[in-house]
Structure formats: structure tokens, C-alpha cells
N, C-alpha and C positions, 0 to 999 in steps of 0.2 A: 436606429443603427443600420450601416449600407448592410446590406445582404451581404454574404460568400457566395465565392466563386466555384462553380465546378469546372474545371478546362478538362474539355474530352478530345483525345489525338485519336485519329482516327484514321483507317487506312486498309489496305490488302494486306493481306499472309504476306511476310516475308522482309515486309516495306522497311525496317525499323525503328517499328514505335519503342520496344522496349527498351531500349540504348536512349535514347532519346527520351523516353519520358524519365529514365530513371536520374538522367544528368537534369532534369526539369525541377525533380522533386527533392534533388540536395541542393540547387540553387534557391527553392522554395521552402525549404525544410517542412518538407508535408509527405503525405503517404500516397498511395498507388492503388485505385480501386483497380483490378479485372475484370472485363466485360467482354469475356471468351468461354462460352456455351463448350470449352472442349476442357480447357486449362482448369474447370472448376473441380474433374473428376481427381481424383488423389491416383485410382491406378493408373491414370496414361500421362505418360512425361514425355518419352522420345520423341513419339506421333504427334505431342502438340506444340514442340517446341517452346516449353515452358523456362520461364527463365531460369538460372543453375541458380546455387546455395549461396556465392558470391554476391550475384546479382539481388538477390534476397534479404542479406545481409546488408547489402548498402542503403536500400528505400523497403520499408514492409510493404507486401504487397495482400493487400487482402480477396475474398476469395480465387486463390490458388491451392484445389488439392482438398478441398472442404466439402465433398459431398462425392460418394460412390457411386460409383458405376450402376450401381443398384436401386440407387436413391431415385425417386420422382423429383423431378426438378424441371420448372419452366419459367422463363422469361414473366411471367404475370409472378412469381412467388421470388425471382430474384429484383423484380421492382419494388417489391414492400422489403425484401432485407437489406436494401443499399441505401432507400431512404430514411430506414430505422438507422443505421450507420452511421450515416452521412449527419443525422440531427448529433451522433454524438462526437463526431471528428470534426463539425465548422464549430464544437466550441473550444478548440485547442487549435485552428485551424482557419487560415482565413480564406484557402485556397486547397482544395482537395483534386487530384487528376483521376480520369477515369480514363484507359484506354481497352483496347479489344478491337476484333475484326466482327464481332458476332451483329449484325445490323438490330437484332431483334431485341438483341437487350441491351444497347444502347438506347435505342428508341424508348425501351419501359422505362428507363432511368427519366430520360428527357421531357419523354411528353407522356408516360403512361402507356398502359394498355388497359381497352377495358377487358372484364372476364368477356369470353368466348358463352355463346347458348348451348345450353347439353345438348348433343345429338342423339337423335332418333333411332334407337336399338334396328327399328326398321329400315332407315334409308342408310345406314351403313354397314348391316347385312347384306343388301341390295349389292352396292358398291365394292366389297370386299368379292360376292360371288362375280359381279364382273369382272373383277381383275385378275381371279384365278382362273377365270375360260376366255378373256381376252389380251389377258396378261397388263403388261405398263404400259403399254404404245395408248393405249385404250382411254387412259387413266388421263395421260398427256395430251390425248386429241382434244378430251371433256374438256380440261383446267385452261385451255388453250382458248378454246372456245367459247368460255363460261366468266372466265376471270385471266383476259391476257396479260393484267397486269403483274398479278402474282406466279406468273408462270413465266414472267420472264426473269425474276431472282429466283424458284424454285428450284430446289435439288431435285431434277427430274429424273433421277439415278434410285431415289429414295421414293418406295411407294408407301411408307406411314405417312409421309410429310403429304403427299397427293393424296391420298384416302382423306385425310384430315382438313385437307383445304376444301376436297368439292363435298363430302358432308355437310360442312357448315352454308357452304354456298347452294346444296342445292335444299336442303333444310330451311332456310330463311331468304331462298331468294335474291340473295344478297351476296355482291363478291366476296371472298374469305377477304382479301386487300382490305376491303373497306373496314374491316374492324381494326386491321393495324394501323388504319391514318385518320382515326378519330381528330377531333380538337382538340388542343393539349392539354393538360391538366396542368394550374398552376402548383411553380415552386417554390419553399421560400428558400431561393437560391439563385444569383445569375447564371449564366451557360454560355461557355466560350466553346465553341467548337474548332478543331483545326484538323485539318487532311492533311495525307503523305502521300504523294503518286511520284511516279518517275517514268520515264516512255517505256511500254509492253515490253519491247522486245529484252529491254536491261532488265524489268522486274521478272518476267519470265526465267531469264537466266539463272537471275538468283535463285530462284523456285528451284530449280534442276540441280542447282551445285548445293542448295540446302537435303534436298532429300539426300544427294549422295552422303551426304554430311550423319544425315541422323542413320542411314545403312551403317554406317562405319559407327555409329556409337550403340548400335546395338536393337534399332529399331524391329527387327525381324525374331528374336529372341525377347524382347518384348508381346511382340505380336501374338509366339508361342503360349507365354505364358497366360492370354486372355484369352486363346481360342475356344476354352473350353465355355466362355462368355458371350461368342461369336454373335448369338441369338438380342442382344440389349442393345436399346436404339441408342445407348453412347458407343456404342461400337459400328455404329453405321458411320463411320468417320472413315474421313481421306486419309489412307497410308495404313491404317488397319485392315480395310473392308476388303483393299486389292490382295493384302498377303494372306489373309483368309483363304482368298480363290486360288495361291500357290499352296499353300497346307493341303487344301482339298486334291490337290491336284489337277486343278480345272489350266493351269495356266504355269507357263516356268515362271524364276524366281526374275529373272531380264525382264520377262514380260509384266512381272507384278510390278516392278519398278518404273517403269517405259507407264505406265494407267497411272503411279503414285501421280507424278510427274504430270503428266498431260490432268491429270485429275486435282489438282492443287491448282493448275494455271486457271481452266476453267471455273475452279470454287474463287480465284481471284476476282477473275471476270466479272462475276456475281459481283462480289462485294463491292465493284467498283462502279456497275450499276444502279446498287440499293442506294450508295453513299450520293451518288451527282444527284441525285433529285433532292436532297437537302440542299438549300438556296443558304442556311444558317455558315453550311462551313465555309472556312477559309482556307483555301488550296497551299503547300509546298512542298517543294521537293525534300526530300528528306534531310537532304545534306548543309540544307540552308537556317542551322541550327540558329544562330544571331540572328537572324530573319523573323524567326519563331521568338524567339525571345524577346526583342524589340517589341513584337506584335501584342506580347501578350503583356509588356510591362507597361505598353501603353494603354491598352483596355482597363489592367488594375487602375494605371494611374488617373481614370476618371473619379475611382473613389478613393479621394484620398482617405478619408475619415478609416480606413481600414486600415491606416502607417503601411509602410513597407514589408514587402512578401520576403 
């Protein structure tokens, strides 16, 4: 029997996958994996722009809201629960979507990751005492130097994520990158990949008129209510981490907004980086919804033996 399909849309914050993938999956009558590292926590919704109860209701969406803030959770442990999943949704299912912005675990989905080496109680005492007497500039010059490849999607804002990359690379010698771009692990599953871009300066916009959007549904009163959480690397997230620094009183509430804003365009950036060195996907604009769907009805229709989606 032809294998199933996984079709992964894939794209920047803002682009609209959701809208799109959800009109995908009643035309397909299939479900909706999540593969966003933020939308997995159950307490953050405003900040991640998860989809409302509506949207929820039309197509299931699976991990959305299934693991706390609190929980251990990493991309190598949401690759073994997707393809535990995924064996039991292509048997009802001949065609499963995954979408997300999160590069990292799409990747685990697609090609695997392998486990990371323990680190060295020593070399990353070392590295932590450096970045508290030379702070992050320090951290940045290393990972720059050591592994420029991973330093140019790194949250260089984020010194767990830096601490965490040059342990491993200076521990084994080896770029932290290079464990993320192993050979892939086979699946018994094809892989349609498809992107969403549209020119900077229009997806930028949207960025700017979306935050104002989640201010006005209550993002900041959210924010309140997890400050006392401030300290948990799910809270090192864009549009928390800024109002953080207004609670504290480091910065006014304009000012937190004004960093939301420039700090979501640059997390774009990233992702639109990590995404162009996949040669696998296939580029549209968002709006070229029949476009997308042409493409992808002709890819099924190589295998017929799977009848119509």
C-alpha cells in the first residue's frame, strides 16, 4: 500500500497558516498537528496567538494547550509523540497537516533529531561563570566564532539557548548545528512541504497591527497573571519577556510594546532564514490559496491507490 501523506505549511509568525491550513483540513477531512514550541503550553494564549475555540471546533487541532509551562518539554521528546500519533491518525487518515513556525520541531517531525551528548558539569560551569563577569556580548562573540552557522537563527537575546549551544560545541568539538542537520531518518510516510512568505515590509505590518490586536484582547493582564512565573524558559517568549521588563519597571508600557513589535519582526526574520535552506519546500504567497491546492492535489494524485483526499 502507497504510504500517507504528511503536508507541512510552513511559514513566519503572522503569515497565515492557520486560516489556511484549517480551510485545507475540511477540504481533506483530516486533522491539524501543531508544531509551535510556544502554542503547546496551556497557560499562554494571547502571546501566542493560538487559534480561538471556533477555529478549534472546525478542524481538531492536536498538541495545542497540552503541556505546562512547567513541564520539560523539547523538540527530541515532541518527535517520538507526533510519530506515536501520526502511526495512529494515517489509519483513519490518508493525509495528516502539520503546521507551526517553530523550525526545530518541524525538523524532528521530518528528519529526526538525534539525542544531544550530556554535557560536562565542568565546561558548563566554566561558561555560565563567563557570562556572569562578561555577560551575553561574550557568549555571542564565542557562538559567532565557533558555529556561525547556528548563530545566525539563534535567539541571541536568550543566553539558555547560548549557554546550551557552545557546551555542546565546545564539549565535542563539534558545531552545536551539526547535530541538528544530521542525515535524515527514514519515514513510513511522504512529506509535502509548502511555505508562505509575502514581501517584509507587508508581513512586518501585519506583525505591528497583530500585537496591537492581542494589547487589546488583553495580552498585558495575561502577562500579570504569569509574572510571578517570569523565571521558566517558556516565558522567555516574545511579548511576555518585554512586559516583564514594564512590570519591573525597567521600561514604560509604549516602550514594552515598541521591543514586542521590533522583537516578533526579528523572531520572523529568523524563521525565514532557518526555512530558505530547506531546498524540499515549495514557496507561496499566502493568498494564492488554489495555487496551494492545485499543488497539492496534484502531488496526492501521483498516488492514486490512496482514492481521493
Amino acid at each position: 500500500m502507497t504510504q500517507p501523506t504528511l503536508i507541512v505549511i510552513i511559514g513566519p509568525t503572522a503569515i497565515g497558516k492557520t486560516e489556511l491550513c484549517i480551510e485545507l483540513a475540511e477540504s481533506l477531512n483530516t486533522k491539524i498537528i501543531s508544531a509551535d514550541s510556544r502554542q503547546i503550553y496551556k497557560e499562554l494564549n494571547v502571546g501566542t496567538a493560538k487559534p480561538g475555540n471556533e477555529e478549534l471546533q472546525r478542524v481538531p487541532h492536536h498538541f495545542i494547550s497540552t503541556k505546562s509551562i512547567h513541564d520539560y518539554y523539547t523538540a527530541g521528546m515532541f518527535e517520538l509523540d507526533v510519530l506515536e500519533l501520526l502511526e495512529n491518525l494515517f489509519n483513519k487518515h490518508n493525509q495528516i497537516i502539520m503546521t507551526g513556525g517553530s523550525g526545530l520541531y518541524i525538523n524532528a517531525v521530518c528528519e529526526g533529531i538525534d539525542a544531544l551528548p550530556r554535557v560536562d558539569p565542568e565546561i558548563r560551569n566554566k561558561l555560565i561563570e563567563q557570562y556572569e563577569k562578561e555577560g551575553i556580548q561574550s557568549l555571542r562573540h564565542d557562538l559567532k566564532r565557533l558555529d556561525p552557522e547556528y548563530y545566525e537563527v539563534a535567539d541571541l537575546k536568550n543566553p539558555k539557548r547560548l549557554l546550551k549551544a557552545l557546551e555542546i560545541t565546545v564539549m565535542t568539538g563539534k558545531p552545536y548545528s551539526s547535530f541538528l542537520t544530521r542525515p535524515k531518518k527514514e519515514r513510513p510516510f511522504n512529506i509535502l512541504k509548502i511555505g508562505l512568505n509575502k514581501d517584509r515590509e507587508e508581513l512586518y505590518e501585519i506583525i505591528n497591527k497583530r500585537v496591537d490586536k492581542m494589547i487589546d484582547n488583553g495580552l498585558l493582564e495575561e502577562a500579570k497573571e504569569l509574572y510571578k512565573h517570569k523565571g521558566l524558559n517558556a516565558l522567555n517568549t516574545v511579548g511576555y519577556k518585554e512586559l516583564f521588563e514594564y512590570l519591573d519597571g525597567n521600561i514604560s508600557f509604549k516602550r514594552a510594546i515598541e521591543l514586542i513589535k521590533r522583537n516578533t519582526r526579528r523572531y520572523a526574520k529568523r524563521q525565514i532564514t532557518w526555512f530558505s535552506k530547506d531546498e524540499e519546500i515549495k514557496w507561496f504567497h499566502p493568498d494564492e490559496k488554489e495555487n496551494i491546492r492545485e499543488y497539492i492535489q496534484q502531488y496526492l494524485g501521483t498516488f492514486r491507490s490512496r482514492g481521493k483526499p
